[in-house]
C-alpha positions in Angstrom: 113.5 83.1 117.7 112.0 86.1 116.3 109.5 88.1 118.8 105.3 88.5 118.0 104.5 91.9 117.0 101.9 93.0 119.4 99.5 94.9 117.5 97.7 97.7 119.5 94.5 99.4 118.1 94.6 103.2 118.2 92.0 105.4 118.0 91.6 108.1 114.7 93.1 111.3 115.1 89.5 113.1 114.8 88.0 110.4 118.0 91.2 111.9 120.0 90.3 115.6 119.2 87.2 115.5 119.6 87.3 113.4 122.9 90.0 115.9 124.4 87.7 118.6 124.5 85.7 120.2 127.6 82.9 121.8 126.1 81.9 119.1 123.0 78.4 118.9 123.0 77.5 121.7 125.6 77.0 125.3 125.2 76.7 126.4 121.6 78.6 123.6 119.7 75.5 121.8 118.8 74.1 125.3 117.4 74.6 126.5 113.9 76.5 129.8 113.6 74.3 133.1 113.7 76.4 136.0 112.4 75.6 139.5 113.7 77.3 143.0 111.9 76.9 145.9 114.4 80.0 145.4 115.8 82.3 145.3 112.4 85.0 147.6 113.1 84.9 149.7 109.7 87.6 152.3 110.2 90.5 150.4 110.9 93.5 151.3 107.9 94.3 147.2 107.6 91.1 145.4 108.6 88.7 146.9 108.2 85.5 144.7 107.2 83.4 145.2 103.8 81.5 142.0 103.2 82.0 141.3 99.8 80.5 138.0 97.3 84.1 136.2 98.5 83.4 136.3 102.6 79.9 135.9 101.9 80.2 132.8 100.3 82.4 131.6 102.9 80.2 132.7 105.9 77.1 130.9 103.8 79.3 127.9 103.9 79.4 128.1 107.5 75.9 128.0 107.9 75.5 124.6 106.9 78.6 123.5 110.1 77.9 123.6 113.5 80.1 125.4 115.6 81.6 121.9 116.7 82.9 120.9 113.1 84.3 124.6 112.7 85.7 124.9 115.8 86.5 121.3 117.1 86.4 119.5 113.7 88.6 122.0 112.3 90.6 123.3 115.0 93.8 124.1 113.2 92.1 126.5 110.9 89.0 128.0 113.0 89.7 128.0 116.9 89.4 130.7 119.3 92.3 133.0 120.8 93.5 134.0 123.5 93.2 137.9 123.2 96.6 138.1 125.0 98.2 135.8 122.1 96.9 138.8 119.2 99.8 140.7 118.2 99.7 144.7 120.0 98.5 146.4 116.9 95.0 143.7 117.3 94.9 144.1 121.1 95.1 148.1 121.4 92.3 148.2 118.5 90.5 145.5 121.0 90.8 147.5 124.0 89.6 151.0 121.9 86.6 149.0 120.1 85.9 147.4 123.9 85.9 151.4 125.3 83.2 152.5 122.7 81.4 149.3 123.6 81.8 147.6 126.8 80.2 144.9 126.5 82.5 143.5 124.3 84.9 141.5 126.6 82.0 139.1 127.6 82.7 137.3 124.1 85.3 135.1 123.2 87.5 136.4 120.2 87.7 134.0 117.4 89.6 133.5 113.7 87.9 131.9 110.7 89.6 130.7 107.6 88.4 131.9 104.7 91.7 130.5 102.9 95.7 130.1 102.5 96.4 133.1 105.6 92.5 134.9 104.9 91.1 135.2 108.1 87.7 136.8 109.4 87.8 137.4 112.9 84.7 138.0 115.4 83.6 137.7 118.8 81.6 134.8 119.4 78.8 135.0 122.6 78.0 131.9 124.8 74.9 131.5 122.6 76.9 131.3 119.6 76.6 134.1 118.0 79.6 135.3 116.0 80.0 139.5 115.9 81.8 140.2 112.5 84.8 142.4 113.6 87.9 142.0 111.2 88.9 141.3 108.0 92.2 140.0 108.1 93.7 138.9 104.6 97.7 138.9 105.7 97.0 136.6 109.0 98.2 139.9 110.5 95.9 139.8 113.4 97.4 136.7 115.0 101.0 136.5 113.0 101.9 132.3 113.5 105.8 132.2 114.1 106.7 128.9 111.9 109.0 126.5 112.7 112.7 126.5 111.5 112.1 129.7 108.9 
């Protein structure tokens, strides 16, 4: 006598992310992204940010997101980092940039895709407002150790 398959509805990947997360729907997440340039660190030999028609696209493209679909949505290619995680070339350059301007440790540093390993990176206030810092077009910043290579 063959057993009944029990059949168990699951939920969609994107109802679990999004229902795992603290801060959906509070804070700035409901708020499209402001960008602000003061901070872009311009003298650094690898990263050094020059907004050209490529990361302006790509930043205009944005705009039309709020910071939940980029962040939350799309957490495996925009997300925040731990400023710990950064490889030591990113975190001394922090920690010089953070000297010259103080206030920088009250924002949390994030990582854009732009695509394939093309990141922007920026420090994002609790109003949502992103600080342009890095250009980073050899995922340098944050190097991801892959599986089994």
């Amino acid at each position: 006598m063959a057993k009944k398959k029990q059949v168990i509805k699951s939920t969609s990947v994107r109802e679990k992310r999004v229902g795992k997360s603290k801060d959906v729907g509070t804070g700035y997440h409901q708020e499209m992204p402001k960008w602000r340039f003061q901070k872009i660190d311009k003298f650094h030999s690898k990263w050094a940010l020059k907004i050209d028609d490529e990361i302006l696209e790509k930043l205009a493209n944005f705009e039309t997101m709020k910071w939940k679909e980029i962040f939350i949505d799309s957490k495996k290619q925009n997300h925040t980092v731990d400023i710990g995680k950064i490889g030591k070339d990113a975190q001394n350059r922090l920690n010089e940039l953070s000297k010259q301007k103080p206030d920088d440790m009250d924002f949390n540093l994030c990582s854009l895709r732009l695509g394939g390993k093309h990141r922007i990176w920026g420090l994002i206030n609790k109003e949502g407002i992103c600080y342009l810092l890095w250009n980073d077009p050899k995922h340098d910043v944050y190097p991801s150790l892959k599986k089994h290579t």
